[in-house]
C-alpha positions in Angstrom: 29.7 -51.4 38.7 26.7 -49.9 40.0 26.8 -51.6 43.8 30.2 -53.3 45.2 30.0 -56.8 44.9 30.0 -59.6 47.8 33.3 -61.1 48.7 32.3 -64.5 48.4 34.2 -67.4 49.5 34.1 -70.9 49.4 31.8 -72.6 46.5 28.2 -70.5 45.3 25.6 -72.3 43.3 24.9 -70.7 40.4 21.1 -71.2 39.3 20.7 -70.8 35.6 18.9 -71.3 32.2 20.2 -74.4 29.7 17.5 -75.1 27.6 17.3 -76.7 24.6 17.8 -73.8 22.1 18.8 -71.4 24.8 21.7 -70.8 27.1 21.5 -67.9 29.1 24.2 -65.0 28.8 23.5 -63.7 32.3 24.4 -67.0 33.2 27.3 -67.7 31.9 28.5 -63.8 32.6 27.4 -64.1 36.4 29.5 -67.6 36.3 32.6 -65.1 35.3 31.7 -62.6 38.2 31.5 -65.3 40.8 34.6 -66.3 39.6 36.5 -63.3 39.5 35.7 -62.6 43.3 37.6 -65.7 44.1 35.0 -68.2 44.1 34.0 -71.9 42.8 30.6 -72.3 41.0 28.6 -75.1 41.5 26.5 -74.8 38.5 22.8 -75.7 38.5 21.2 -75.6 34.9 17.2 -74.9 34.7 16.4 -77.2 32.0 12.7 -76.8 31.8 10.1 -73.9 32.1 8.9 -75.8 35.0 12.1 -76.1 37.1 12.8 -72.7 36.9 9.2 -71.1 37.7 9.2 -73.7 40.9 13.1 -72.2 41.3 11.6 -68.9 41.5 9.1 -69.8 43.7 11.2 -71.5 46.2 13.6 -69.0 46.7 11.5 -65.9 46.2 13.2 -64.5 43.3 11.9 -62.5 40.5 15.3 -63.4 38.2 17.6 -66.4 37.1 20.6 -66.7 37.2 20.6 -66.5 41.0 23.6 -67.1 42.4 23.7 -68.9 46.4 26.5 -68.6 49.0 25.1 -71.4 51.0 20.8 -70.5 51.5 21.5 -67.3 51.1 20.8 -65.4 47.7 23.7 -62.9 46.2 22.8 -60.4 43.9 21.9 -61.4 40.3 24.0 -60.4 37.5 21.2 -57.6 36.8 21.9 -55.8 40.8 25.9 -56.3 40.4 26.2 -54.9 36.6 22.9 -52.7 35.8 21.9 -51.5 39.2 19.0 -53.8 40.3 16.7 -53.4 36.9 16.0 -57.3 37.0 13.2 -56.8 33.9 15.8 -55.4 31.6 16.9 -58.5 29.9 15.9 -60.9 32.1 15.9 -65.0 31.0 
């Protein structure tokens, strides 16, 4: 890993991609990470175009998924796994 990971604790919610035709990988691999450190994921599909560009907005993101530990945004998948390159492969 690139940067050391949060110890979460507790439940994060786990913003990601389930649209018809297309279920994000980084979603389902951050919904592994988050696990792996111990823990729960609420998980919050994006089902439309719409609710994720006003996600975006709202929380002042530039990637999905984006996982919360209460308001607070952790790391994407992208800044645990590739070191913060949010373009490269982003959903």
């Amino acid at each position: 890993m690139n940067q050391s990971a949060p110890t979460p604790q507790g439940t994060a919610a786990l913003y990601r991609m389930l649209m018809s035709g297309h279920v994000c990988p980084y979603g389902i691999k951050s919904s592994w990470l988050i696990e792996a450190q111990g823990c729960r994921v609420d998980d919050q599909h994006l089902e439309t175009r719409e609710q994720t560009d006003a996600f975006r907005e709202e929380h002042d993101v530039e990637t999905r998924p984006q996982p919360l530990i209460g308001s607070a945004a952790t790391p994407s998948f992208h800044e645990w796994i590739i070191g913060g390159d949010a373009s490269a492969g982003a959903s």
